[in-house]
Legacy VTK file of the C-alpha trace (Angstrom):
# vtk DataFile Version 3.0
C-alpha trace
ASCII
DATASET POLYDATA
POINTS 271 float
1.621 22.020 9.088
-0.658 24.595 6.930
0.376 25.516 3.500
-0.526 26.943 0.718
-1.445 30.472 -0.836
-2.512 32.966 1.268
-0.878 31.111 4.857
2.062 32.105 6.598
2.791 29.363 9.494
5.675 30.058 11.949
7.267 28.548 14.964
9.892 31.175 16.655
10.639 32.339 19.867
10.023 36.350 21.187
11.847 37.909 23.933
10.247 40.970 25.844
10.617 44.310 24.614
11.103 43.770 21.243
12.995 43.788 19.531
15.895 44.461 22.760
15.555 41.128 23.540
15.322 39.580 19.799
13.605 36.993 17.949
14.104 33.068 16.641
12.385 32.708 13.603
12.816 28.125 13.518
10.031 27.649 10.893
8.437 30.027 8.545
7.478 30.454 5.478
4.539 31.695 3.372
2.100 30.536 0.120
3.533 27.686 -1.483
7.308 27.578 -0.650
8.916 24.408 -0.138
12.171 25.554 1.688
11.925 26.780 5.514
13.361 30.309 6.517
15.420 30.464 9.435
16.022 34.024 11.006
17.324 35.948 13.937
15.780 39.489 14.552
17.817 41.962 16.471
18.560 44.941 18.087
21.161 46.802 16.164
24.908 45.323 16.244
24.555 41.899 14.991
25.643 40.454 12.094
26.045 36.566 11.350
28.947 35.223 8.496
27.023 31.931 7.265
29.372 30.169 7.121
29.188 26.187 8.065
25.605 25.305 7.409
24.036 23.823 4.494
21.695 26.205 3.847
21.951 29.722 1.803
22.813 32.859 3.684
19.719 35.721 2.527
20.825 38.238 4.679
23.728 38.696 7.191
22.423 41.680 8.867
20.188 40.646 11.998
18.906 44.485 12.799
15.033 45.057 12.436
15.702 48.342 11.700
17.614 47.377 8.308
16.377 45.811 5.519
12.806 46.133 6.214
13.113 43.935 8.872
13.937 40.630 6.888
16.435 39.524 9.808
19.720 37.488 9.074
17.627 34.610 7.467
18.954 31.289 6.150
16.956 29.447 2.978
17.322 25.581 3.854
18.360 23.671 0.654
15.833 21.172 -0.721
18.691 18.846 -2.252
20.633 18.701 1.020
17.574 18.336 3.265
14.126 17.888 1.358
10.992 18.314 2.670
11.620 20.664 5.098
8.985 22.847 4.967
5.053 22.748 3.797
3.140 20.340 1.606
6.846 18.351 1.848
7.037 18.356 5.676
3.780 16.750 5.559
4.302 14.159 3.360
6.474 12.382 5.058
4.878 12.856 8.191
6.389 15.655 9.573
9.966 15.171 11.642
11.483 16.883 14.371
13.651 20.645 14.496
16.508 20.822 16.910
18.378 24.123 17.792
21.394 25.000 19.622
21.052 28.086 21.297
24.937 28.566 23.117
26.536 31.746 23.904
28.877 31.625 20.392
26.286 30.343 18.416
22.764 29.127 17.075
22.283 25.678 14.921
19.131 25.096 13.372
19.097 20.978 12.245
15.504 18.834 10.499
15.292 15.741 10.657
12.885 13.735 8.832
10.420 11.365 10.600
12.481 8.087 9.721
15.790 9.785 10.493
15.525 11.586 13.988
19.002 10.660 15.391
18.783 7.741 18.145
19.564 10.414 20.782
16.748 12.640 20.284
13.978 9.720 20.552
16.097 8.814 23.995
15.962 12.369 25.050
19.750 12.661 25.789
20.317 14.969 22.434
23.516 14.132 21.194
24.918 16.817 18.819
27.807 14.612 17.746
25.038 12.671 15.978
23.505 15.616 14.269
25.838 16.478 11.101
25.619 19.458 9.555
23.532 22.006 10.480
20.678 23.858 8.010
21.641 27.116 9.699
24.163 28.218 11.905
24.196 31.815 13.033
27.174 32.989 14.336
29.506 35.705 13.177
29.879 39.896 14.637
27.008 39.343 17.218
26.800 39.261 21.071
24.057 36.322 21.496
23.951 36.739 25.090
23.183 40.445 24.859
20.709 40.160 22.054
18.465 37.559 22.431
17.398 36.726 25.896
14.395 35.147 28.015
12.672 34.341 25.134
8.873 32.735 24.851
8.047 30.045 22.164
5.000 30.835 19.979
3.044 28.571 17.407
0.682 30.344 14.816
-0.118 31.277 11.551
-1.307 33.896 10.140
-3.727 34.321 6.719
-1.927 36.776 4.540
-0.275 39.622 6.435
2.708 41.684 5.831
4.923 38.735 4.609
2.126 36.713 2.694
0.136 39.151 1.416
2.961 41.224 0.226
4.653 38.489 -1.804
1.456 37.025 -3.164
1.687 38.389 -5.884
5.302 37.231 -6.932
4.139 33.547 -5.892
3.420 32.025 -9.624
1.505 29.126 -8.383
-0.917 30.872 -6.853
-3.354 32.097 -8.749
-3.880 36.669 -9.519
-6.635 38.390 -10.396
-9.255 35.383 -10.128
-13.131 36.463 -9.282
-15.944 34.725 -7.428
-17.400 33.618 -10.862
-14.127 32.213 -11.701
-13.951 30.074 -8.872
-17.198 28.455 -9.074
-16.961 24.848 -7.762
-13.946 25.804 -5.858
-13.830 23.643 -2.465
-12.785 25.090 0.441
-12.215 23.196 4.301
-13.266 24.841 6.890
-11.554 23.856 10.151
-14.672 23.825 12.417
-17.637 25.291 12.709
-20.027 26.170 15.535
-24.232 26.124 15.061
-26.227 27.468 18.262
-29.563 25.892 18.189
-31.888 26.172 21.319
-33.097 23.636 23.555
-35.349 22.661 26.420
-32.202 24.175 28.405
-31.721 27.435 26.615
-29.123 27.442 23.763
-26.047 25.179 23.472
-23.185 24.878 21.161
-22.744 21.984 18.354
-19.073 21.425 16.754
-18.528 19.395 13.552
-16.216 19.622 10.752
-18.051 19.913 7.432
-16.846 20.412 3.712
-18.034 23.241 1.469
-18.814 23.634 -2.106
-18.430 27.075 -3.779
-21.520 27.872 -5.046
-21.880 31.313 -6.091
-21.731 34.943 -4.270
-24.279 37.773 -4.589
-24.849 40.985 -2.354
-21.430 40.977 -1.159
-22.431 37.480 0.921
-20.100 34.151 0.537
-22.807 31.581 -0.654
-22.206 27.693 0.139
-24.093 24.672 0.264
-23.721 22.425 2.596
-24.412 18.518 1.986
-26.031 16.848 4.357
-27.364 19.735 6.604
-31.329 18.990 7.838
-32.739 21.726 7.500
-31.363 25.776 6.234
-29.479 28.111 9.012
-27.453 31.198 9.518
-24.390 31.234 10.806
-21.874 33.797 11.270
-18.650 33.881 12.108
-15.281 35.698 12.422
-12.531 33.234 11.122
-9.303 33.253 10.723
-6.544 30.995 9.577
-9.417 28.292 9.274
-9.739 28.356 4.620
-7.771 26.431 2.739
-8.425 26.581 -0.480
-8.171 23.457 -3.109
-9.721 24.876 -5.695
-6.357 26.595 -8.511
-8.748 29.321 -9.454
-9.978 30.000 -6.247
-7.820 33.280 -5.374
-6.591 34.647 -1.391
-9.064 37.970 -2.307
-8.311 38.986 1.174
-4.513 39.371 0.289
-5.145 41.650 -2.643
-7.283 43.646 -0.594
-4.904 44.222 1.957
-7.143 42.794 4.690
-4.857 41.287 6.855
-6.696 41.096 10.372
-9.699 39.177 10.935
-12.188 38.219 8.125
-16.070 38.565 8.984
-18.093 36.345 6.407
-21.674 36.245 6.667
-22.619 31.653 5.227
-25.567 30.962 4.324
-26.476 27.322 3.993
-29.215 25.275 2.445
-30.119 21.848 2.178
-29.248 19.503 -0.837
LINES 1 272
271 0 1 2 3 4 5 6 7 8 9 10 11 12 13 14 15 16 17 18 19 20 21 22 23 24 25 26 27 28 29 30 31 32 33 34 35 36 37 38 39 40 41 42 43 44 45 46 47 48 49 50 51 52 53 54 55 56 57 58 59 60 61 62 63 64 65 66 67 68 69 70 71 72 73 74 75 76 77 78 79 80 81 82 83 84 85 86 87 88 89 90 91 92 93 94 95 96 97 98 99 100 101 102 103 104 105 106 107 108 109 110 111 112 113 114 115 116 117 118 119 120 121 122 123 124 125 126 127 128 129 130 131 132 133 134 135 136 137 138 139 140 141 142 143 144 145 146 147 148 149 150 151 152 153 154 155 156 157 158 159 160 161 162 163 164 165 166 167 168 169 170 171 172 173 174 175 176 177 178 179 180 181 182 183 184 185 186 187 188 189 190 191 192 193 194 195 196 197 198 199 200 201 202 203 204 205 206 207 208 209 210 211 212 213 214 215 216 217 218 219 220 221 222 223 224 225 226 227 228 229 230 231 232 233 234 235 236 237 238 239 240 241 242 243 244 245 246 247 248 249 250 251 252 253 254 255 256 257 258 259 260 261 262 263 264 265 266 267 268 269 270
């Protein structure tokens, strides 16, 4: 899963009209935590207690109109189930997330790669098998009338409200760093696509590539790329696509408040 400073990953689950029909949060979490947040976003009228799950209760209150719209989140506890989220999650190769979504409640259970329950690799989930739950919300809510038809969505997003906003407070990441700071910084770049013309017109050439930091001047990102035949332009709008290696190497975007799409302008030469 992506991690690190400046990402916020989630899988959840959206019902229509938000937030009538509420929200799942099963996975988030932002920069460099190492503990998953589960949440329920509701209409008002819904409260959880927190009460039989391993994890720690943040907030009981499930209205998006309180609170700023944290939710009724659960922390997951590290000790009790480790590597639940992040740079851990991958590790150990990742694992599977089960939920129980009844009328009187919803259970949020990880289990590791070498420890999915017999049942689950069958595909006849047996909850007997399961144990404790991370996170089990259930308390002065009305599940049925609150969270309905919902849709299940995979992203992440590259700062934004939640990452951006608590970048900052996120010690290992590092503040106040400048382009000449974070000279030799590496960063991976997903993909990337070169149009170069042919006897056909143009056509479109994928490849994954790595990227040295090499400088910045006139407000332009300057890399070099190894490798490369010959010099090109390229532009591009990415997002979520950076990840950067480098400790000096700091999420500018974030401190700029850019939370949308970022248009950078690479310039590469040959070696």
């Amino acid at each position: 899963m992506p991690f690190g400073c400046g990402t916020w990953p989630a899988y959840w689950l959206l019902g229509p009209n938000w937030p009538s029909n509420g929200e799942i949060d099963i996975i988030e979490g932002v920069n460099t935590n190492t503990a998953n947040l589960m949440s329920l976003h509701s209409s008002p009228n819904c409260t959880i207690a927190g009460s039989g799950q391993s994890g720690t209760l943040e907030q009981s209150n499930c209205d998006t109109s309180q609170n700023g719209n944290s939710g009724c989140g659960t922390k997951a506890d590290t000790t009790a189930v480790p590597n639940n989220y992040g740079a851990g999650l991958n590790s150990i190769g990742g694992g599977v997330y089960a939920i129980e979504w009844t009328s009187s409640c919803i259970k949020f259970w990880f289990f590791p790669r070498t420890a999915i329950p017999a049942s689950i690799t069958a595909g006849t989930p047996n909850l007997t098998e399961f144990g404790l739950p991370m996170a089990n919300a259930q308390g002065s809510c009305n599940l049925d009338s609150h969270f309905a038809n919902h849709s299940i969505i995979i992203n992440t997003d590259f700062c934004g409200a939640y990452a951006g906003n608590t970048y900052g407070s996120d010690t290992d990441c590092p503040q106040n760093a400048t382009a000449g700071s974070s000279l030799n910084s590496c960063l991976l770049v997903n993909k990337l696509y070169q149009s170069l013309p042919d006897s056909s017109g143009s056509r479109i050439i994928g490849f994954n590539v790595e990227l040295d930091f090499i400088g910045r001047a006139s407000g332009q990102l300057r890399f070099g790329l190894r490798r490369q035949p010959r010099s090109w332009w390229f532009y591009s709008l990415i997002h979520v696509v950076i990840q950067c290696f480098h400790p000096d190497f700091q999420c500018f975007f974030c401190h700029s408040n850019v939370n949308q799409l970022v248009n950078v302008r690479l310039e590469f030469h040959e070696f």
